[in-house]
C-alpha positions in Angstrom: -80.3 52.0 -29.5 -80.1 48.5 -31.1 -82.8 46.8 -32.7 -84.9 44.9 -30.2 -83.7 41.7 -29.9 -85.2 38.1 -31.0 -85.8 35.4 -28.3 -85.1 31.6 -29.0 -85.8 28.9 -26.4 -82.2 26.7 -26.5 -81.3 24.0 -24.0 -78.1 23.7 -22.2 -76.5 20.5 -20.9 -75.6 21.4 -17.5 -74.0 18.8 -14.7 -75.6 15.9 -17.4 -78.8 17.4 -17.4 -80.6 19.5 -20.4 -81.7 22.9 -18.8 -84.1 25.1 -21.0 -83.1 28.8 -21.4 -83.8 31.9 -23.3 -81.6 34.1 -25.5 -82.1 37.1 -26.4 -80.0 37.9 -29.4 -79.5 41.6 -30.9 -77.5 42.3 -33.7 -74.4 44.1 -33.2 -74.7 43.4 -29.7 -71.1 43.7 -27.8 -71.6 41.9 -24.8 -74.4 39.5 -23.2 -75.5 39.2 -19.7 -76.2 36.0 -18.3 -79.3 36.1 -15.7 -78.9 34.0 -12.3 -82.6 34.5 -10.7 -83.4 33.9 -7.0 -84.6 30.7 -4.9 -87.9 29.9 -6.3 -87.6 31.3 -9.5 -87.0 30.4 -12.8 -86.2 31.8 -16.4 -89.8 32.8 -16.5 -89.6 35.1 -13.7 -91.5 38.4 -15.2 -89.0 40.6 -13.3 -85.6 39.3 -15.1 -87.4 39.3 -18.1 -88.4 42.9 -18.0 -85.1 44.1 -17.1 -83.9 41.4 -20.2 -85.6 43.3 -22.9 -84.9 46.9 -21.7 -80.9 45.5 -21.9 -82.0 44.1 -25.0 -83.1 47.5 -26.4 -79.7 49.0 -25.5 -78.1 46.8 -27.4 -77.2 44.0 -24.9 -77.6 40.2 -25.4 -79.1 38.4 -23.0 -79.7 34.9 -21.6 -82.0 33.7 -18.8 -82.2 29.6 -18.3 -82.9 27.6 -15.3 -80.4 26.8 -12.8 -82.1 23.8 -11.3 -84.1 20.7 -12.4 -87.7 20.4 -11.7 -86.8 18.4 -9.2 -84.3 20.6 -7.9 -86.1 23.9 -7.6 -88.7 21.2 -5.5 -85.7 21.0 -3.0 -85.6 23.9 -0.7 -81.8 23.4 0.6 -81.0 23.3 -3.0 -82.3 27.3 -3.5 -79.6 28.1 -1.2 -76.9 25.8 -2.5 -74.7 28.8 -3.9 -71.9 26.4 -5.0 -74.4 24.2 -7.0 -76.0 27.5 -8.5 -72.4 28.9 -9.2 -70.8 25.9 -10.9 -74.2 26.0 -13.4 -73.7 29.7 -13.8 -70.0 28.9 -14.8 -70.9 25.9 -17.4 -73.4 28.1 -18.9 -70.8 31.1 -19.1 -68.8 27.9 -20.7 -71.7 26.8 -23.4 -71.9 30.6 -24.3 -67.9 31.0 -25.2 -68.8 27.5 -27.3 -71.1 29.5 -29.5 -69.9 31.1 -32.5 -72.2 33.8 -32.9 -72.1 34.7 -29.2 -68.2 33.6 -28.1 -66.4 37.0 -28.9 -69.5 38.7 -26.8 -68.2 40.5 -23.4 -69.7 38.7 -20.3 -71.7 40.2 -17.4 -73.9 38.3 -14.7 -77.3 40.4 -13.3 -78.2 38.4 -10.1 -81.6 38.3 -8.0 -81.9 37.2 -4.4 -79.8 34.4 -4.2 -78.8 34.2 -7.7 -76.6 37.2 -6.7 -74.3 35.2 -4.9 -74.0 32.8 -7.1 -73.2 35.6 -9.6 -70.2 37.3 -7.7 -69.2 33.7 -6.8 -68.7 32.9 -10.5 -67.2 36.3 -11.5 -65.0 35.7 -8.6 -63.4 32.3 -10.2 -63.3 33.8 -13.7 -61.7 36.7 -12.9 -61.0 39.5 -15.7 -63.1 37.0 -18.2 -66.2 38.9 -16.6 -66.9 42.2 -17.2 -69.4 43.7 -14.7 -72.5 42.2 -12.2 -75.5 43.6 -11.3 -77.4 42.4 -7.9 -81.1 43.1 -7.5 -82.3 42.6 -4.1 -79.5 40.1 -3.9 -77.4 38.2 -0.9 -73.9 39.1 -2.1 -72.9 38.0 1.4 -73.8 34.3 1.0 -70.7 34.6 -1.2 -68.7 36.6 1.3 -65.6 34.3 1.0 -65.4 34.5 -2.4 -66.5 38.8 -2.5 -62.3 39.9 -2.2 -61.4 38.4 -5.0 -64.3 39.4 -7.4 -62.9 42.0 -10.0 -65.5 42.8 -12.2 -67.5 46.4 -11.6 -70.0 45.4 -9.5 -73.4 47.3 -9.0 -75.8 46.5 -6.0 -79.2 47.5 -5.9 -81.6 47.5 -3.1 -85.1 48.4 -2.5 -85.3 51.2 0.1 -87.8 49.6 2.3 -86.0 46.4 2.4 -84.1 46.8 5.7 -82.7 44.2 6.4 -81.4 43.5 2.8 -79.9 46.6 3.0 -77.5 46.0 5.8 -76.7 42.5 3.8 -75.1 44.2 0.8 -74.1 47.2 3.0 -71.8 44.5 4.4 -71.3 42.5 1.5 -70.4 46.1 -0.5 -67.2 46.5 2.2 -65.7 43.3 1.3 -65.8 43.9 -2.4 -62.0 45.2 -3.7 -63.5 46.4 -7.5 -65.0 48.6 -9.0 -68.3 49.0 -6.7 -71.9 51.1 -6.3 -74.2 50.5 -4.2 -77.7 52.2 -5.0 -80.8 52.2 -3.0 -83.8 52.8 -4.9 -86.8 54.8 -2.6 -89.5 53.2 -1.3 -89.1 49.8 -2.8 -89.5 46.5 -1.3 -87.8 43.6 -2.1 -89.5 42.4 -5.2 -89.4 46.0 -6.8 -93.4 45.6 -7.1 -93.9 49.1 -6.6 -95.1 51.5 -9.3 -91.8 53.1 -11.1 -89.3 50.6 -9.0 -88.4 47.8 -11.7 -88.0 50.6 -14.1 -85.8 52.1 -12.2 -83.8 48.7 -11.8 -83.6 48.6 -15.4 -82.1 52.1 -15.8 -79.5 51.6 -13.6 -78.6 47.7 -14.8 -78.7 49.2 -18.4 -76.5 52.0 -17.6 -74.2 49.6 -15.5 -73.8 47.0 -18.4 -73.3 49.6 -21.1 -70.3 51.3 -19.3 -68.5 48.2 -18.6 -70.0 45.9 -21.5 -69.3 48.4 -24.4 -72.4 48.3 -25.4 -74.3 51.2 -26.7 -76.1 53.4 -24.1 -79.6 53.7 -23.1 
């Protein structure tokens, strides 16, 4: 285990436009994952941030910023606009590899909801430059086009009682040509609310990251 890892607010000029994040930085960290949340959430969603400091205490960087403006995140067609949320997924991977103290880090993407497409959309144009994704209750198949040519180990996670999610990344998980897991986590719902759920996202995102990362293990 690392030492926990110390949060700074930074900003991030994305498309023009400043876009507030949060890095969690841990020394001797390996590899950072970059957070891509869901349509109507933001950096401040409770959920990324809990699975962001149990990464953070095995030894994983991470970063979770906002993919839209304000004004954006006000626009309901732009929650689904996967290309918009992939090419700000790719210029923040970009204003990471500018950062000395973070450039030499190995990349991985966890993505929620929609966020998840936009996550295996982005690993999918970077290639081998992208080490693993993680999607939590995600919509891999809003990037089905792009799913073949995604190489990094990719881990899906679903809640159990979220049906028709399931059959989503059931789908989306026979496109994918990588390495692949799907894993279904009992009698949670789609937000993981459930007592023991999230935790048991975390466990699995952990031991994902740290495989295929190199970070140290949980």
């Amino acid at each position: 285990m690392s030492e926990a890892g110390r949060s700074q607010e930074i900003e991030m000029r994305l498309d023009g436009a400043l876009h507030r994040g949060t890095l969690g930085a841990v020394p001797g960290a390996t590899g950072i994952v970059l957070f891509a949340h869901g349509s109507g959430s933001s950096r401040l969603s409770g959920r990324n941030r809990f699975v962001a400091a149990s990464l953070q205490g095995a030894g994983i960087a991470t970063l979770l910023f906002d993919l839209l403006s304000e004004a954006e995140d006000r626009e309901y067609a732009a929650r689904f606009d996967i290309a918009l949320l992939t090419r700000r997924l790719l210029e923040a991977t970009r204003w990471v590899r500018a950062q000395p103290a973070l450039a030499e880090l190995a990349v991985g993407y966890f993505g929620a909801s929609t966020g998840a497409a936009a996550a295996l959309s982005a690993a999918a144009a970077l290639g081998d430059a992208v080490r693993a994704v993680v999607s939590r209750g995600g919509r891999p198949d809003l990037a089905a086009a792009d799913l073949p040519r995604v190489r990094a180990p990719t881990l899906l996670i679903v809640g159990g009682d979220d049906a028709d999610v399931i059959a989503l990344n059931e789908q989306a998980y026979a496109e994918l040509d990588c390495v692949k897991r799907l894993d279904i986590v009992p009698g949670a719902t789609h937000l993981f609310e459930e007592p023991g759920a999230l935790e048991a996202v975390a466990r699995l995102a952990g031991d994902w990251f740290a495989r295929h990362l190199g970070a140290g293990g949980t």
